[in-house]
Each structure stands twice: as structure tokens, then as C-alpha cells.
N, C-alpha and C positions, 0 to 999 in steps of 0.2 A: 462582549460575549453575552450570551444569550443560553437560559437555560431552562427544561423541559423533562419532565415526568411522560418518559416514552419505553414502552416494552417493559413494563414495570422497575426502570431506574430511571435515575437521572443522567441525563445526556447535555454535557454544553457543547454549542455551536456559535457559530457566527457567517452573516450574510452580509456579502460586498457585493454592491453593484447592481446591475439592472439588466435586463433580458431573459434568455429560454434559461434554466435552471443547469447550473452545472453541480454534481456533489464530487465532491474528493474524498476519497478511503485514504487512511494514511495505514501503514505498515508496522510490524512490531514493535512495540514497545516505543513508538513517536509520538510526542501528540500531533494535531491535527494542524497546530501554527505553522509546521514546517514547510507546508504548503503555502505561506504566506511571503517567501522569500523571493520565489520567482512565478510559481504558476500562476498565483491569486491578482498578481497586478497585471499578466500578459493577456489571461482571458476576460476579465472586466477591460482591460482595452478593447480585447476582440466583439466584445459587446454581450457578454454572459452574466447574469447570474449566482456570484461562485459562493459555496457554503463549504466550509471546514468544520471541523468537527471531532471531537477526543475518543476516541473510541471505547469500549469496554474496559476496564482495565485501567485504562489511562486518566488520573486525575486531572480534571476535579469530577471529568463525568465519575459515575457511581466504579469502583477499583475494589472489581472482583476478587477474595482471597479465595476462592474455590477454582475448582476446573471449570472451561468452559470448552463450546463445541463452537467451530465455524455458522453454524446454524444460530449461535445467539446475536452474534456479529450482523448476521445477513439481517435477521427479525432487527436490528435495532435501527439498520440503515433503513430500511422499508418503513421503519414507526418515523422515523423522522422526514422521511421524504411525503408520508401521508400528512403530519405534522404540519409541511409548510405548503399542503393546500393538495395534494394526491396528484398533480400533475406527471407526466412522464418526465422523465427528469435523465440529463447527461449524466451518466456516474463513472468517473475515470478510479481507480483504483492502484498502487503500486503494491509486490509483494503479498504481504497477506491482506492486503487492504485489493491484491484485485483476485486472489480467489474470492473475499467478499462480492465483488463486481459482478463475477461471472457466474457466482451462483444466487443472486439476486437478481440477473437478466432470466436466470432458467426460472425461477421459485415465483416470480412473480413481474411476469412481462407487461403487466398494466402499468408497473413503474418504470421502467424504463427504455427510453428510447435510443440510444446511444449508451454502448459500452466500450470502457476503453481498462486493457489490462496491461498494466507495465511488469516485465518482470515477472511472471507467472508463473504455474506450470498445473497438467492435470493428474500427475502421476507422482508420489515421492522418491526418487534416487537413493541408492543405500548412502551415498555421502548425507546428500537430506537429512535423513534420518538419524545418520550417526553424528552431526551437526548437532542438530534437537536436542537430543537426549545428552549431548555432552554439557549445552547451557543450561537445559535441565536439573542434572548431575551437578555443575556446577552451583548452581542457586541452593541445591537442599544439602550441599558441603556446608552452607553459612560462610564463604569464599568470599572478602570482598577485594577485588584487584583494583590497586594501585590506578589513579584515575590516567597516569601517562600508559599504564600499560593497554589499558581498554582502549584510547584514545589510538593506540598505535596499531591494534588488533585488529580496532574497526577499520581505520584506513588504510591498511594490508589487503580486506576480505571484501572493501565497499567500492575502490577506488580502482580503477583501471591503470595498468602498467605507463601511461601516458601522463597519466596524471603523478602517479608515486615518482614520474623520471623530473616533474619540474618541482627544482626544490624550493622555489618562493610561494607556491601553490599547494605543497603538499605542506611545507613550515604551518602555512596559513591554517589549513584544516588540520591537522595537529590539535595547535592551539583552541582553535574551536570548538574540535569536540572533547580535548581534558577537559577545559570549561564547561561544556553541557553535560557531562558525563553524571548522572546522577547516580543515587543508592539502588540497588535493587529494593524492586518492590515486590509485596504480592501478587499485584495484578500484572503486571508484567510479567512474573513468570508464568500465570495463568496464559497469557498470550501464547508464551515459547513454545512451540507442535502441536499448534491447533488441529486435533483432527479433523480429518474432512471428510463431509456430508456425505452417510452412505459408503462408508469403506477408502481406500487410498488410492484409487482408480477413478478417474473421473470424466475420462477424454469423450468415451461412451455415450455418455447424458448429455455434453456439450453440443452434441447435434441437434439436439432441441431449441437451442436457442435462437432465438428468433429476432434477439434487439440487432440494429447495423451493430457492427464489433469491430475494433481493431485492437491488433498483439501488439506491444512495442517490446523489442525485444534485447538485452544490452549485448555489445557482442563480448566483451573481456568479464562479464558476469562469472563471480565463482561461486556465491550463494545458489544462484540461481540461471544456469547456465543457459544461452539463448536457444539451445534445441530445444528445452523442457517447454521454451514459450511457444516457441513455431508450433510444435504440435497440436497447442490449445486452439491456433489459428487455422491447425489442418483438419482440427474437429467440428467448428463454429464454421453451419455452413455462411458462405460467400464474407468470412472475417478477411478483414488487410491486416497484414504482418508488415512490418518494419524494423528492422534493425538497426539500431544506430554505434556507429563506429568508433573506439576510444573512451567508452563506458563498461563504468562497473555497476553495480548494482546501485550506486545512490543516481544513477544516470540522471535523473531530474533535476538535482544541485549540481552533477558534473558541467554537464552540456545543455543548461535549459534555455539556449535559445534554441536548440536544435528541437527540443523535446517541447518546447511549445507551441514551435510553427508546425509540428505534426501535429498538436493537438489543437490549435485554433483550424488551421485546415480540414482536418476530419468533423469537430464537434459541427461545424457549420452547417 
């Protein structure tokens, strides 16, 4: 790992491989390794680039105890993409890691040449919202649940009904995420209802964007449901939408051959 004094914090990163530059957003409260499971080995095969990275929040980079805004998020992706040389750079993003995406192709299309948003959306849904504020709510109770109970919640909310039906599969990730289940933090909860840039409407602005794009959109998603992504795809002129079948919202760990031959085919 590798680390750098960018956007006035400190950001750790790390760089595999060789070719055109790919970055990875990673999503709420993950760090940036997670990406190191299946996407980081398929695209350095594909012949990329790939940089991961901890986002705001997320230790050891600089773990915000204040509010932040989607707008700190985007400025830190940008200091680090300028960082490792200012080139245009692939930046695939999942969740909150791809509104980052997509408001870093609008904010500033010198850096990027390829956007890719898994999981998106440009509008908040009242479930969204009432989501948010319940993890919200729950952090500033001082709540901490039972590491099976989180464990069981997450893969309830994350996992497609395909996956919850095989039980040496879903035994597996279970076990997985009690084990990674850490303590809430500050920064993390800093993360939970990022507002977005400019009000909660956002589909508007997306026609501006000008990087190539593609949606990937999960179809069993309950976080984050695959019409909310189509539409980011029907906003972004000449974007490709995809939907992949038998996915919830961790779609990347569910299905990731599926989800990396879309994304070594697109990024090329």
C-alpha cells in the first residue's frame, strides 16, 4: 500500500499491474481491498492498470468524524487520479462508490475516459431514504448489533434470492461477513446518506456527461433497485445498460465472472 497527502488528507492506495489506468470506487463503509477478490486479478489479466483505494472515512486513509458531502468523495478521486500522473483514467465505481463515478465524469471530464457505474441511481427513493436515516438513527442510539445479527441482515439486503436458496453458499458468506463485521466507526457513519451534489435530483445534469458510460444494473437489487440504475443510463447520453441476472447488490462478489467479462469488454 501506498500513501499520499491529496485533497488535504491522507489517502492509501495501491497499484497492480500495467497498462491504460483503471480506478475502483468502492462503496459504503468497505474499504478499497474488497476489490481485490475478483475484480483486481481479472482486469490486470485483461491487461489494465488497476488502483484501489480506501476511501474517506475508511481507515487508514484520513476517517472523517464530521459530515461529509459526495463532492469531498469526488475531489479526492480526482486528487488521486491527478496524483498518479493526470492521465484519463477508467474509473468503474459500485454504489456510492459510483455516484462518485458519475459525478467525477460530469465535474471533471479531463480525468476520465471511461465510466462505469454499478448499482446507481440519480434520484433518492423514499425507501432510500428511509434506509439512511434508520442506519443513521441507528449509529447515534450507540446500538451495537450482535456481529451474527449484522452478518445475517447484510446478506438478507445484499444477496439475491438465488443465492440466499444455496445453503453451502450462503453458510459460506455468513461466516464471512460475522468475521469482517467490524465496530462502527465515525467515519463510516459519516459515509451513511451521502448527500448528493446539488440537491437529490440528479438525472438532469447526467446529460452532460460526455465520458463512454456503462450502467450495470443488479436485477434482485433491494438496496438499490435496477430501475433507479436504468435511468442513470437513460440520462447519460449514448450510456450501455446491462443488467445482470441472479444479483443483489454485492453483484460484484455474487457473479464476478459475469461482472468482469462486462467490464474487461467495455473498459477495452
Amino acid at each position: 500500500m501506498s500513501s499520499a497527502k491529496l485533497n488535504g488528507i491522507e489517502i492509501d492506495y495501491e497499484v497492480t499491474g500495467s497498462g491504460p489506468l483503471v480506478v475502483l470506487v468502492m462503496g459504503t463503509g468497505s474499504p478499497g481491498r474488497v476489490w481485490k477478490a475478483h475484480q483486481v486479478p481479472a482486469l490486470v489479466t485483461a491487461g489494465f492498470q488497476v488502483v484501489t483505494f480506501d476511501n474517506r472515512g475508511i481507515s487508514p486513509t484520513f476517517e472523517a468524524g464530521r459530515p461529509m458531502m459526495l463532492d469531498d468523495l469526488v475531489a479526492d478521486t480526482a486528487a488521486l487520479i491527478e496524483h498518479l500522473g493526470g492521465m484519463r483514467a477508467r474509473v468503474v465505481g459500485t454504489s456510492m462508490g459510483a455516484r462518485v463515478t458519475q459525478e467525477l465524469a460530469l465535474a471533471r471530464p479531463d480525468l476520465v475516459s471511461h465510466a462505469v457505474m454499478m448499482a446507481t441511481y440519480g434520484r433518492s427513493s423514499t425507501m432510500q431514504k428511509a434506509w439512511s436515516q434508520a442506519e443513521r438513527d441507528l449509529y447515534d442510539a450507540g446500538i451495537t448489533l450482535p456481529a451474527s445479527y449484522r452478518a445475517a441482515m447484510t446478506a438478507m439486503n445484499n444477496f439475491s434470492p438465488a443465492t440466499l436458496r444455496n445453503e453451502q453458499a450462503i453458510a459460506d458468506w455468513l461466516a464471512v461477513l460475522e468475521f469482517s463485521a467490524g465496530q462502527p466507526t465515525a467515519g463510516r457513519r459519516a459515509q451513511i446518506g451521502l448527500e448528493m451534489r446539488a440537491g437529490t435530483e440528479r438525472l438532469t445534469a447526467y446529460r452532460k456527461i460526455t465520458a463512454r458510460s456503462m450502467v450495470i444494473g443488479f436485477a434482485d437489487d433491494r438496496l438499490i433497485p435496477a430501475h433507479l440504475s436504468r435511468e442513470v443510463a437513460q440520462a447519460i447520453p449514448g450510456a450501455r445498460y446491462e443488467e445482470i441476472p441472479d444479483t443483489g447488490h454485492f453483484g460484484y462478489l455474487e457473479r464476478p465472472d459475469v461482472v468482469n467479462a462486462v467490464l474487461a469488454d467495455f473498459l477495452r
